[in-house]
N, C-alpha and C positions, 0 to 999 in steps of 0.2 A: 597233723594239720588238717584243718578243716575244708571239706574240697568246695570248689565255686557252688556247685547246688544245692549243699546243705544250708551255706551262707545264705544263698537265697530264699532261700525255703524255710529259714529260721526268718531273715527281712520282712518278709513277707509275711509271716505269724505274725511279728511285730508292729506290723501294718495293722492289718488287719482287727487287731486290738483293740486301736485307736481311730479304725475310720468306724467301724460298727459299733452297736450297744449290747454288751454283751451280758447275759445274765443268766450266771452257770448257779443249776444245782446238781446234785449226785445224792441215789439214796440206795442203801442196801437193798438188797432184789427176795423178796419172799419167793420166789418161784424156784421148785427144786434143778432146774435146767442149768447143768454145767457148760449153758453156750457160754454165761458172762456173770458177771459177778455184779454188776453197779447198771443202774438204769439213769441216766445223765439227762440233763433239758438244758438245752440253749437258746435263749432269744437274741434275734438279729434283729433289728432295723434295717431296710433297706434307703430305697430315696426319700420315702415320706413317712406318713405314721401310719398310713392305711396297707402300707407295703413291708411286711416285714416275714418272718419264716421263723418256725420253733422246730429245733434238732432235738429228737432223741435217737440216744446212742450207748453204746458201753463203755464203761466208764474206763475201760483196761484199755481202748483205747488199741485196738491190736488185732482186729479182725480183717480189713480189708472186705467189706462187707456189702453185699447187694443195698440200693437206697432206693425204698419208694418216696416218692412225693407227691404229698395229697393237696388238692385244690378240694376247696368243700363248696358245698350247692348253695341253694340260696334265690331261685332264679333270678340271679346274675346283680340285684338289689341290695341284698341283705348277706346273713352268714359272717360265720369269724373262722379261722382256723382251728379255735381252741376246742371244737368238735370233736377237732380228733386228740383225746386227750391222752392219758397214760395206759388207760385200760389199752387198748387202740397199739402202744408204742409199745409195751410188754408183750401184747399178743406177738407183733411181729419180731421181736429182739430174742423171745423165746425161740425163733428160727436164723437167730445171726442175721439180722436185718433191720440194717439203720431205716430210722423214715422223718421225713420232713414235711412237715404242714406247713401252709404258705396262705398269707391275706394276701389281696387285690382292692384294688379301688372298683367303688359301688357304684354300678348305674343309679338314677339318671344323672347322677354327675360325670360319668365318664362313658363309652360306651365299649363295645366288645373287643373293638381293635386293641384300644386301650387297657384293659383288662388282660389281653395276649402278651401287650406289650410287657407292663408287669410279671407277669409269668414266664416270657422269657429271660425276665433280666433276674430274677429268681431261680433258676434251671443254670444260666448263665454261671450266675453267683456257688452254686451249687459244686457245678464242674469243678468250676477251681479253688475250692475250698473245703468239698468233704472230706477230702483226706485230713483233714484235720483231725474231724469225730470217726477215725476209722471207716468211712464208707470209702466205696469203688468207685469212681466216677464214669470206669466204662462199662458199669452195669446199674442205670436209671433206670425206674420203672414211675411212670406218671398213674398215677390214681385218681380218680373224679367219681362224686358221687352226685347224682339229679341234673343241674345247671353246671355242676364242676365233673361230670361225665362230658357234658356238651366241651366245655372249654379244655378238658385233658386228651378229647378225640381231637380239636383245632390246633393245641400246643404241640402234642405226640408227633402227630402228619408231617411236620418241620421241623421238627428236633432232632438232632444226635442223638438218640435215648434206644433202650433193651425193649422196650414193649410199653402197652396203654393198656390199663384196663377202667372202663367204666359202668359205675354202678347206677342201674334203675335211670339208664337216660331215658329221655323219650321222646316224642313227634318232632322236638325240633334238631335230634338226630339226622332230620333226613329233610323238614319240608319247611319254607319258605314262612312267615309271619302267615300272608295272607291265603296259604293253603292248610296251614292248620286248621283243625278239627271244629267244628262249630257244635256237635250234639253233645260235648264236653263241657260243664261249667269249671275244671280244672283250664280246660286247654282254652277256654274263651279269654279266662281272665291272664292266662299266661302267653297267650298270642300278642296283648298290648304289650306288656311288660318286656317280651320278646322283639318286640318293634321299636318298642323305647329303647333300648340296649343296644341296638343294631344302630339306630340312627341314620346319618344321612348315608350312610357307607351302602355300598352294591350287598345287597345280603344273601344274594348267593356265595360267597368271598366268607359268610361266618355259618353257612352253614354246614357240616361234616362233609353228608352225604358229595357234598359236589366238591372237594378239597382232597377227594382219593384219590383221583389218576395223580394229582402231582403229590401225592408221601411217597414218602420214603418204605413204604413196606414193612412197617416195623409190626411181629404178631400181637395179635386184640383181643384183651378177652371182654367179653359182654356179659356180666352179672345183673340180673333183672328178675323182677315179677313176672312172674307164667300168668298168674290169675286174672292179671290187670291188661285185658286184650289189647290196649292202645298201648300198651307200653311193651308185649309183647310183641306185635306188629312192627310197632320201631324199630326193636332189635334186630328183627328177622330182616327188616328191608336192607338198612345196615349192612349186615355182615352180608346178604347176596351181593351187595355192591361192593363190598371189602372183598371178597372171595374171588368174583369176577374179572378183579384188577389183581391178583397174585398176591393177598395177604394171606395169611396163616392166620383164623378167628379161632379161637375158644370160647363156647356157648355155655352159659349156666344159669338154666331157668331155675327158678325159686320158686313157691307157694305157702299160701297162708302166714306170712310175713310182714309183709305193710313195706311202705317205701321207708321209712327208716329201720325198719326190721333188716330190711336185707343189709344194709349198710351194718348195722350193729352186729354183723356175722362176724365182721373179719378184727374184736373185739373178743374173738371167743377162738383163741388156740386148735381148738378139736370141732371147730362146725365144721360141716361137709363143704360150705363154702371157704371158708378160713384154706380148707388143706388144698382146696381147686386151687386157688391163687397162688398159693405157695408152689404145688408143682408146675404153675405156670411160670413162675418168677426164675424155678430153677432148670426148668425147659430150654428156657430159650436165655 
């Protein structure tokens, strides 16, 4: 006989089924790694069509497995999930490690609260349902790369989750729309766009730096350009103010890479940065 939790835990598959859209494939794995045999994709919808999450996982379904979830950049306007594609889901699945990409609704239709909002209810969703694709739900790890660095250090700081790691954040890591950088035509033109996304909200409230005394302590690691001084600066500001308040940072400057370079690291099984995150994931 079947005991009350399985029933439920079958219901709730069953559910599940039919509240979400579900769009499963599976495909034999060329990679000689006997973590897992199958590399799987799932689409979810969430509440709308700009809010939805793609699961890759193994297909055997039987690991119980660490989950990253990637927010992608975009600052805070544009981007899709579909960024982080397979290359991306095999790099990590070759180490027994589910991982989840996730859309959010785009400024200036929506602004940053907004955008959190979403992402929590994706994180939310997550919890209680990766045991499905074999992941661990008490081992989260939030990923952000550019603008989805900024929003995985505001999601992380409030979450349940294993750790944060963000890639190639930058100034608005730490400073205010109208204290950003003006000898920047990167940062002129993204200090608007950064104001727009804020909107009328208190934007001390979205930005990192001022949102650490009240996290949770969860360890950080900071993947960034060394070459690109204003983005190295952010970093550095960052983690004194992470370190100050009793977090555990992990630093990993980068060179001769480019802002999508470095992100495209962890795409590649054996980069030097691929393996930093990995023994970060398994660290902590």
């Amino acid at each position: 006989m079947m005991s009350l939790s399985m029933l439920s835990r079958i219901f709730k598959y069953l559910t599940l089924t039919f509240v979400v859209l579900l769009l499963d494939s599976c495909s034999d794995n060329n990679n000689d790694s006997d973590v897992f045999n199958k590399i799987c994709a799932t689409s979810i919808s969430l509440s709308n069509s700009k809010q939805a999450i793609d699961i890759w996982y193994d297909g055997n379904l039987n690991l119980e497995s660490p989950v990253v979830v990637f927010i992608h950049g975009g600052g805070w306007n544009s981007g899709d999930k579909s960024v982080w594609d397979v290359s991306f889901a095999n790099a990590f699945l070759s180490f027994g490690i589910t991982s989840v990409s996730l859309n959010y609704r785009l400024a200036p239709h929506v602004t940053i609260a907004e955008q959190l909002n979403d992402i929590d209810e994706a994180i939310s969703w997550i919890n209680d349902n990766i045991g499905f694709y074999g992941g661990d739900s008490s081992k989260i790890y939030i990923v952000g790369h550019s603008a989805g660095a900024h929003l995985a250090a505001l999601a992380g700081l409030k979450n349940d989750i294993n750790g944060i790691i963000c890639i190639d954040g930058g100034e608005y890591l730490n400073e205010m729309p109208d204290n950003m950088s003006e000898d920047s035509d990167y940062y002129i033109l993204l200090k608007d766009v950064f104001r727009i996304a804020i909107g009328n909200n208190e934007p001390s409230k979205y930005v990192p730096y001022y949102q650490v005394e009240s996290g949770k302590r969860h360890p950080i690691m900071l993947l960034y350009q060394a070459d690109e001084q204003y983005r190295a600066l952010a970093n550095e500001k960052f983690a004194e103010k992470l370190r100050l308040n009793g977090y555990y940072v992990s630093m990993f400057p980068t060179w001769n890479l480019g802002h999508m370079g470095v992100y495209n690291q962890l795409a590649n099984s054996n980069s030097a940065a691929m393996l930093e995150v990995i023994d970060f994931i398994r660290s902590h």
